[in-house]
N, C-alpha and C positions, 0 to 999 in steps of 0.2 A: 247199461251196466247192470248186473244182478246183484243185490245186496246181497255182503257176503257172510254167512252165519258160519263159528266155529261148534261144534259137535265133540264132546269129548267123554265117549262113555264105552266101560270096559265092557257092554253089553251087545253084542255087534249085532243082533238080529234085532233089540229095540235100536240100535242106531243106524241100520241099515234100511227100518221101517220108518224115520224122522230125515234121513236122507233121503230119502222118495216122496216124503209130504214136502220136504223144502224144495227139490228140484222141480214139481210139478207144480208149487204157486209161487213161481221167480224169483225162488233164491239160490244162491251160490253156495251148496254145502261143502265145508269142509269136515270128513268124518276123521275122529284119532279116536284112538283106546288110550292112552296113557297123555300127562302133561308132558314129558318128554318128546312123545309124538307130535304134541303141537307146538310146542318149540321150536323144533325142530323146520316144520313145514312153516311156521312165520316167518322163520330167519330165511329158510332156502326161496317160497316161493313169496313173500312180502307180502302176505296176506293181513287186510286191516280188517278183522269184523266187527258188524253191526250189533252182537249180540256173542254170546257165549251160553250155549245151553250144555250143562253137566249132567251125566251120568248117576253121580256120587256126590254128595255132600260135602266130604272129607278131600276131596281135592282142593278146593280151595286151599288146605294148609302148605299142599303140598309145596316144594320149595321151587322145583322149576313152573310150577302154575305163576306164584312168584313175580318170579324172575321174567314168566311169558306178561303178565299184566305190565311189569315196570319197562319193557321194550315197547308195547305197545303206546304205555304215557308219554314216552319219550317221542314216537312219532303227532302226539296229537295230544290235546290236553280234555279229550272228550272223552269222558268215562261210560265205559262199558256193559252195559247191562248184564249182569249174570243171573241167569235163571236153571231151577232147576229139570229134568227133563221128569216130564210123568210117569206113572210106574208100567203102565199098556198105552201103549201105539196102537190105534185100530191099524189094519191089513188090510187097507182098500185107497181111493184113490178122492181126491177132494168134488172130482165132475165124474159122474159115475152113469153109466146107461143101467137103470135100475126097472126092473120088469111094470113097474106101475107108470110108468111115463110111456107114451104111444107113441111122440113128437118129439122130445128133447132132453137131454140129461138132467139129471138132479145135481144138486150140490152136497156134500155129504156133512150134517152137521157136527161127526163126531170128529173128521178133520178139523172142521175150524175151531172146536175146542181146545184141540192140542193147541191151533196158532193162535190163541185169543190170548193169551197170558203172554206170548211175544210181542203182538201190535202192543199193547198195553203197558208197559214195563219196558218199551224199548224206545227211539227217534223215529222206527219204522212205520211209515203210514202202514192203517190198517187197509187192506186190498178192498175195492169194492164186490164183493163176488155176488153179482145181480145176472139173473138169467134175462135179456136181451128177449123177449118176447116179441116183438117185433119187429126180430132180424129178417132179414131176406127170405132166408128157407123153409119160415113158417109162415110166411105172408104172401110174400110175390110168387114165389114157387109153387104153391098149392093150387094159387088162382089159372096156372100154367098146367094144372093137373098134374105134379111134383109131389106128391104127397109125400111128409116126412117117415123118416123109420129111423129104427134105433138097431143095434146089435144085441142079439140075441144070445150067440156064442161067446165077441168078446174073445176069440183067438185066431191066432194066424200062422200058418204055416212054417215049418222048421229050414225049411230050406230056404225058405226067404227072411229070416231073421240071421240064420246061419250067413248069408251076402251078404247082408249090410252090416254084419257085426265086424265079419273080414275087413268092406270098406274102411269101415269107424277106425278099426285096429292100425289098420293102414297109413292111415291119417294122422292120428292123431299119433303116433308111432308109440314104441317100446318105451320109452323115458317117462311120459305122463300115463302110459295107458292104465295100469294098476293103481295108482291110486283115483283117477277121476273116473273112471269105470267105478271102483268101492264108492266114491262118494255120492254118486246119482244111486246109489243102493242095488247094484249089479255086479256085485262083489262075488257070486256064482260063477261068473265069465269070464276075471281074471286069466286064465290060464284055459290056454287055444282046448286042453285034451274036456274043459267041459263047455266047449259049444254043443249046440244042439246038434244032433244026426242032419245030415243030409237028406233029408225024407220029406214026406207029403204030408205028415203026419201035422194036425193042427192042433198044437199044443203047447205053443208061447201067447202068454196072455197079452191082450194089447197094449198094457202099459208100458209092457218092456220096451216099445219102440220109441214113446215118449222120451223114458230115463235116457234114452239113448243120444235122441237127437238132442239132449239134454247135455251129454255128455260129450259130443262133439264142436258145440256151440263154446261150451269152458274151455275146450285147447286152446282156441283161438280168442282171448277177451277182446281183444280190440277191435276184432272184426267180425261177430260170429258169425252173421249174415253168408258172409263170401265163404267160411268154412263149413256150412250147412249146405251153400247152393254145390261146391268141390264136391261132397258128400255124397247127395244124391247122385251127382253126372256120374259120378266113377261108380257108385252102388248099380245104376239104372246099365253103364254099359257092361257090369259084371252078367246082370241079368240078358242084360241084348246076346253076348255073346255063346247064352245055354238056347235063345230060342229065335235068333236072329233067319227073317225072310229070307231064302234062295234068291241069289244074286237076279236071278228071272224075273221074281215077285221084286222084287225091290224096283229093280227095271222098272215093269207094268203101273206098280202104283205113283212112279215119277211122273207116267206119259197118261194119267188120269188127267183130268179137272179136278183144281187144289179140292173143291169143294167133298168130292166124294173121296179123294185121298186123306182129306181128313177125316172123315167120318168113316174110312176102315182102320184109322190107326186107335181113334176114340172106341172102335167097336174092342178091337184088342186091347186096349188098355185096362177098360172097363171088365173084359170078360176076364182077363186077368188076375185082375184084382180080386172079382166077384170068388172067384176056384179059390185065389191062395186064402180069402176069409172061411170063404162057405157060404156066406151071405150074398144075395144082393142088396150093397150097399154102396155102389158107385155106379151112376149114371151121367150120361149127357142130354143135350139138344141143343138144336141147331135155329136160330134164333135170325126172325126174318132180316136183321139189318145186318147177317153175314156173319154176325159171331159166335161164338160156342158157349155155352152153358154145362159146367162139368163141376157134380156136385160127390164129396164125400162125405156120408152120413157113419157118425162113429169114428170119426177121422184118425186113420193110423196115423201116428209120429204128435196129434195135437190127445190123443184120448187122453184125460183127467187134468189136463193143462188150465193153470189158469193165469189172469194177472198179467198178459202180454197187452205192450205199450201200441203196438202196431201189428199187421199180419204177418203169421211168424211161419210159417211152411214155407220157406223159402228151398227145403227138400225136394217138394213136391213140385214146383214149378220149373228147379233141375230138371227133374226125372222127365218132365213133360217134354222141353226142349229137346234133350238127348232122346228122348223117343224120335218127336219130329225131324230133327235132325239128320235120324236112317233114312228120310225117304226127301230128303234135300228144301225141306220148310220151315227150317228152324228160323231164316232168317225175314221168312214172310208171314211168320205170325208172331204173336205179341202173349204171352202167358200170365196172367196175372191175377193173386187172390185178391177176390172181389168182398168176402166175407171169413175172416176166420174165428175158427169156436175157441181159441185162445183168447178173446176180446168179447165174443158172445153169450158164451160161454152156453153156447147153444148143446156142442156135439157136434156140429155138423160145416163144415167148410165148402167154398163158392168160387171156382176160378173161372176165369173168362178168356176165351180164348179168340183174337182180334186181328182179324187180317192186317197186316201194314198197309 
């Protein structure tokens, strides 16, 4: 469960900017402008938070602010932290691929400024945010000739955020989608006419896939897991069906050896990926006791993420399956993150890929 912080500030770009630092270190934003508005959303969606950060001052008198605290006493006799929000929000991201690191992300100290007055002031443990130096991808990997790298650009292609925004829309459907889209701080997307073109053009910053997969994980609280893995299959078969094998090649790579049909689907994937960044920043290998080794360095949907209890790309393990799946191996290999930068807080994510 994502502790859930209420957000109540008539300032949408500073509270659009505190909605993206909460969604990216595990918490559950809820974003209002007005006490009315969050009234509102506590009565319809039965939200309990852990904290209350204001905008304004002067709200506190206001009467349905009120009215919103004495509902909330009434569920729990555990008082509330009210804090007030800062006057600037830095514009960046708490794990940040910062040009002075060769090997791993940074952590950003003027984010944990903004959250230090919440661990502090509130029952919320403060997050351990330690960079994991001797995770997998900087130790075992290298020794394998893996050397690490970081993203340089930091963007990804309009046509491929353009899919998975569809999927997410999809998904999480018309009733939640405008407000929990605004609360991961993606409040630009609301409304289909400003997605992004359809194009090549590499010009959505990496974060936005985070906020995203951010955002589809909250439709579903009880389950996020199964609503992220939904996510990626239906995003990944959107994408299958712009660039899906001739029934021919599909054929061919059936009547392969699993071994080298995996490693043309690994070569596709990878190459993939590499175009829609611009980077190469996704490789494999093939690892003598049969397994696969498939690393993303600057990991889309984990970039700036932090504070996950266990591996949380469970997108990205979809996506792999349904890829596997087109050439009839979904059900004789095994996909599973072996390392993710949500827990490492490396940057860079590890999945293994394991014959049944």
């Amino acid at each position: 469960m994502y502790p859930v912080i209420l957000v109540i500030d008539a300032d949408e770009m500073r509270a659009q900017r505190m909605g993206r630092l909460l969604t990216l270190t595990g918490y559950r934003p809820f974003l209002v402008a007005r006490p009315y508005d969050a009234f509102e959303r506590a009565l319809q969606e039965g939200i309990f938070p852990e904290a209350i950060l204001l905008g304004q001052s002067d709200i506190t008198s206001h009467y349905l602010f009120q009215r919103l605290l004495q509902h909330l006493a009434q569920l729990s006799n555990k008082q509330i932290p009210l804090l007030l929000l800062p006057a600037l929000i830095v514009d960046t991201v708490p794990l940040l691929a910062d040009p002075s690191s060769l090997s791993f992300h940074l952590l950003s100290k003027a984010c944990i400024e903004v959250l230090r007055p919440l661990w502090k002031n509130s029952s919320l443990p403060s997050n351990d945010l330690r960079i994991q130096q001797q995770a997998f991808v900087l130790t075992v990997l290298p020794a394998h000739e893996i050397q690490p790298r970081i993203s340089r650009r930091l963007h990804s292609r309009n046509s491929h955020f353009r899919q998975i925004l569809k999927a997410a829309h999809e998904l999480i459907g018309d009733e939640q989608w405008q407000s929990i889209i605004t609360d991961v701080g993606l409040a630009h997307y609301c409304q289909v006419d400003n997605w992004p073109a359809d194009n090549d053009e590499r010009a959505i910053s990496a974060e936005y896939l985070s906020y995203l997969n951010q955002a589809v994980a909250f439709s579903k609280p009880g389950d996020p897991a199964s609503q992220l893995r939904l996510w990626g299959d239906y995003a990944t078969a959107l994408s299958l069906q712009k660039r899906t094998p001739s029934a021919l090649t599909q054929q061919v790579l059936k009547l392969l050896p699993m071994d080298r049909t995996i490693s043309a689907v690994l070569n596709a994937f990878t190459q993939e990926m590499n175009e829609i960044r611009g980077e190469e920043l996704h490789l494999w290998r093939r690892q003598p006791d049969g397994s696969y080794w498939l690393v993303h360095y600057s990991n889309l949907y984990a970039y700036g993420r932090t504070s996950a209890t266990q591996p949380a790309c469970h997108v990205w393990e979809a996506s792999l399956a349904r890829t596997f799946r087109l050439v009839g191996l979904d059900a004789m290999l095994e996909v599973r993150e072996s390392e993710c930068s949500c827990q490492t807080l490396t940057g860079h994510c590890l999945f293994v890929i394991t014959p049944r």
